[in-house]
PADO-815460 format. One record per residue (C-alpha): residue number from 1; residue in three letters; y, x, z negated. Coordinates in steps of 0.5 Angstrom, whole numbers, plus 500, padded with zeros to 3 digits. Example, Ala and Ser with C-alpha at 12.3 -4.5 7.8 and 13.67 -1.06 7.14 Angstrom:
BEGIN
    n  res   yy   xx   zz
    1  ala  491  525  484
    2  ser  498  527  486
// end
This chain:
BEGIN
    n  res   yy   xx   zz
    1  unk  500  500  500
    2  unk  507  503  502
    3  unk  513  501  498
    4  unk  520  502  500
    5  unk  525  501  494
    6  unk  533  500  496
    7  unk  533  505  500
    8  unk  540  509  502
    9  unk  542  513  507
   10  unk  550  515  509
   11  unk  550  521  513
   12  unk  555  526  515
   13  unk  558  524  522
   14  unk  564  530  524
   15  unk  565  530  516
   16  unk  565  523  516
   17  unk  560  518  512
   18  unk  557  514  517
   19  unk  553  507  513
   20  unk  545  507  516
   21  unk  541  504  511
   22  unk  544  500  505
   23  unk  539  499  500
   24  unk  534  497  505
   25  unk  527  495  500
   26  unk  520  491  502
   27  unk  512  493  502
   28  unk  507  493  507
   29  unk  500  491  504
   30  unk  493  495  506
   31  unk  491  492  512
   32  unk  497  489  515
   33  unk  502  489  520
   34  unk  509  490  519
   35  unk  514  489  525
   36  unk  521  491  525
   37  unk  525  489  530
   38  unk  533  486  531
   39  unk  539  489  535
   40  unk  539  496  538
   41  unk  543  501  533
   42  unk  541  497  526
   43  unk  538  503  523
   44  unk  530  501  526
   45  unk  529  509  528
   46  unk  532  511  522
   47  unk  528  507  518
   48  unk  521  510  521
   49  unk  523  516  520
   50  unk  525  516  512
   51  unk  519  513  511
   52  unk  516  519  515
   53  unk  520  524  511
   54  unk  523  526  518
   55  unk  530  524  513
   56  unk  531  524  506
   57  unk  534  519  504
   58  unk  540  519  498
   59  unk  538  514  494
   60  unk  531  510  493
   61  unk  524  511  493
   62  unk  518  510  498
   63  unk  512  509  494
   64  unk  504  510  497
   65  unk  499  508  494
   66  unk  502  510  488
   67  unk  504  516  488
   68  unk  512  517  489
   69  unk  513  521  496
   70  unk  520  521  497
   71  unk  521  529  497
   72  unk  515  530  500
   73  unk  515  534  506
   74  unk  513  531  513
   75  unk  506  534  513
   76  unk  506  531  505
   77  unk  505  525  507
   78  unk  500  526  515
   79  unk  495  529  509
   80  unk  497  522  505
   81  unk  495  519  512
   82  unk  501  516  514
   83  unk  501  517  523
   84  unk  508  517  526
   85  unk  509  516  534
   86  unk  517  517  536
   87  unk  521  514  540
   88  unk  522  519  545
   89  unk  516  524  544
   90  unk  517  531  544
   91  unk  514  536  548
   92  unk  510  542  547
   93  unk  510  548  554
   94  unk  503  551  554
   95  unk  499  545  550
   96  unk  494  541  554
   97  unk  493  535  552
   98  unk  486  537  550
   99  unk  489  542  545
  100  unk  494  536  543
  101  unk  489  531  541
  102  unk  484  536  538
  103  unk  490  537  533
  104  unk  493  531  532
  105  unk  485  529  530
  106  unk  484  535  526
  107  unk  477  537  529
  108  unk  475  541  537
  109  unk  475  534  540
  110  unk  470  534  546
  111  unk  472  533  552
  112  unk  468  525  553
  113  unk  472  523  546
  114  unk  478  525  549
  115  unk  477  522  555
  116  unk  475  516  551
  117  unk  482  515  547
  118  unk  486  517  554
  119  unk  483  512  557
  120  unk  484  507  552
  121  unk  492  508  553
  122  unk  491  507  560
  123  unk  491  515  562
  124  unk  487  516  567
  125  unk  483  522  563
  126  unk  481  526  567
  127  unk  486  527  572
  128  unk  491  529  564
  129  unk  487  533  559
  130  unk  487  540  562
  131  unk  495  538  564
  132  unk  501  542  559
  133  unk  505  537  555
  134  unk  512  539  558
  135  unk  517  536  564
  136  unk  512  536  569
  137  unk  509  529  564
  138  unk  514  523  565
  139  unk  517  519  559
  140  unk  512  514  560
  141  unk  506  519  560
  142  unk  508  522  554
  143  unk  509  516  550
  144  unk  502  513  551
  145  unk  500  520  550
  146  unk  503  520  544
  147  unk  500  514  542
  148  unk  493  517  544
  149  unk  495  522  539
  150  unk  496  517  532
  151  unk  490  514  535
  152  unk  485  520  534
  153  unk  485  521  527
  154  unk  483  515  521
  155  unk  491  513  518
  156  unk  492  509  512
  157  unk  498  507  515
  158  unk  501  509  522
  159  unk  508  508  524
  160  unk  510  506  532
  161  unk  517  507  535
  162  unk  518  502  540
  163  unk  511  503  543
  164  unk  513  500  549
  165  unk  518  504  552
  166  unk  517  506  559
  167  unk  511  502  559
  168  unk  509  498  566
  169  unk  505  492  564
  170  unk  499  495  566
  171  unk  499  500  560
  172  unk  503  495  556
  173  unk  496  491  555
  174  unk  492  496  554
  175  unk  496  498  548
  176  unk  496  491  545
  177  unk  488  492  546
  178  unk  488  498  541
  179  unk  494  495  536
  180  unk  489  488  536
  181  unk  482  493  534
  182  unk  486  497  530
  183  unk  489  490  525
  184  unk  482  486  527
  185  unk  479  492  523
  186  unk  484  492  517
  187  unk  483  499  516
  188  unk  489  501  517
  189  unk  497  498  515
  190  unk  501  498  521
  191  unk  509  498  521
  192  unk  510  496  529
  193  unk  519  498  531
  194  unk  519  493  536
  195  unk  523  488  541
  196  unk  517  485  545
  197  unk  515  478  544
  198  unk  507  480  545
  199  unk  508  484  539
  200  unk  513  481  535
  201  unk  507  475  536
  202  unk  502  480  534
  203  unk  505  481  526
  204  unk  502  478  520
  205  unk  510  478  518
  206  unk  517  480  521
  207  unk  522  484  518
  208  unk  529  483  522
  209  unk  534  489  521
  210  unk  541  489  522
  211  unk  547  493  521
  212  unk  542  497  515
  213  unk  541  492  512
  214  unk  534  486  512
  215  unk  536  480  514
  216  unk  531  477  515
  217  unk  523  478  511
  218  unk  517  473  512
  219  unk  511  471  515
  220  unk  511  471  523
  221  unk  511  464  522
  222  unk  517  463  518
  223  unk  521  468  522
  224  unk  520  469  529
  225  unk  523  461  532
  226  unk  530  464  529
  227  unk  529  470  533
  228  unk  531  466  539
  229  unk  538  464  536
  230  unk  544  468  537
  231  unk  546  469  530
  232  unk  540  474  529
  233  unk  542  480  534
  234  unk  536  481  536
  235  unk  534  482  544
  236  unk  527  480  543
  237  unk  526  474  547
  238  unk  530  477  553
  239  unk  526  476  559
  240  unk  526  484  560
  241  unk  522  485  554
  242  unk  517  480  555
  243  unk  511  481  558
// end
C-alpha cells in the first residue's frame, strides 16, 4: 500500500517559488489501479516523479508498506518494488535492447523472453532486441520499450506517464491488454497518468489533479461522468485522446 500525505513542492524557477504540489494526499491500496488525469500542466508528471524519489518534496510524506520512504533514493525505492515509466523516456547509446530489458528484469534475459515482453507492447522482437536504445529509435519505440522494461520485473507498485503518447492505436491496444492482465492478477497496484478515455475507464478509481491540487477522488463511477463538464479542465473525452 503506497500513501502520499500533504505532499508539498515549491521549486525555484529563475529565484522565483513557482507552486507545483500543494499539499497533495491519497493512497492506493494493494491490487488497485489509480488513474490520475486532468489538464496539462496541473502537476501530474510531477506527482509521479515525488513519488519515484526523482523529486523531493519540501514538506509531506510518501509512505510503502509502512516504511516512510521519503528520503530514499530512486534505487531505494526500485528495491522496495516501485517501477516507473517516463513520460519521455530516456535514451542510452551503446545499449541493446536485450541488454536494457535484462537490466530492468535483473537477470540475463534469453532471447524468447524478451521477445515475449517485446512483442506484448507491439514491437516486432526480432527486428529491435540487437538495436541500440539511442536517436536511431522513434519516441513511439521508445515509450513501448520503456514500458517492456517495467514489465519484465514483478513490482508491488508500477507508475505509467501517460502510457499513451506516441501510441498508434494498434500499440494502443496491446498496452491496454498488458494493464488489464496485470489488474486482473491483483498482484501489482498500478498508478496510471493519463488522458484517455479507454484507460480512464480501466480505474478502479480516479484522482482528478489541478493546479497542484486533487479536486476530485473517487471510485471510477462516482468521478468519470464529471470529467465531460468543462469545469474539470480536463481533455480526457476529447475526441483525439479516444481510441
Amino acid at each position: 500500500m503506497l500513501e502520499v500525505k500533504n505532499l508539498v513542492f515549491h521549486p525555484l524557477d529563475n529565484g522565483v517559488e513557482k507552486s507545483i504540489i500543494e499539499d497533495i494526499s491519497f493512497a492506493v491500496e494493494d491490487g488497485e489501479m489509480l488513474v490520475i488525469t486532468g489538464p496539462n500542466g496541473g502537476g501530474k508528471s510531477t506527482l509521479a516523479k515525488l513519488m519515484m524519489g526523482i523529486e523531493k518534496p519540501d514538506s509531506g510524506s510518501i509512505v510503502m508498506d509502512g516504511v516512510d520512504i521519503t528520503g530514499y533514493s530512486i534505487a531505494q525505492r526500485a528495491n522496495m518494488g516501485i517501477g516507473f515509466a517516463f513520460q519521455q523516456p530516456p535514451r542510452f547509446k551503446g545499449m541493446t535492447v536485450k541488454r536494457l530489458l535484462s537490466l530492468a528484469a535483473g537477470y540475463e534475459m534469453q532471447e524468447n523472453k524478451c521477445c515475449d515482453y517485446l512483442s506484448g507492447v507491439g514491437l516486432c522482437a526480432r527486428e529491435y532486441i540487437d538495436r541500440e536504445v539511442d536517436n536511431t529509435l522513434s519516441g513511439g519505440e521508445m515509450k513501448r520499450l520503456e514500458i517492456a522494461t517495467v514489465l519484465a520485473k514483478p513490482h508491488k507498485l508500477c507508475i505509467f506517464d501517460e502510457p499513451e503518447a506516441g501510441i498508434d492505436l494498434w500499440s494502443f491496444s496491446m498496452l491496454v491488454k498488458q494493464f488489464e492482465k496485470l489488474h486482473e492478477n491483483k498482484k501489482e497496484s498500478l498508478i496510471l497518468i493519463s488522458h484517455q478515455e479507454r484507460i480512464i475507464q480501466m480505474a478502479d478509481r480516479i484522482m482528478v489533479v489541478k493546479d497542484g491540487k486533487v479536486e476530485a477522488l473517487d471510485r471510477r463511477e462516482s468521478v468519470f461522468p464529471t470529467l465531460v463538464n468543462e469545469d474539470t479542465g480536463c481533455s480526457c473525452m476529447n475526441p483525439a485522446h479516444r481510441a
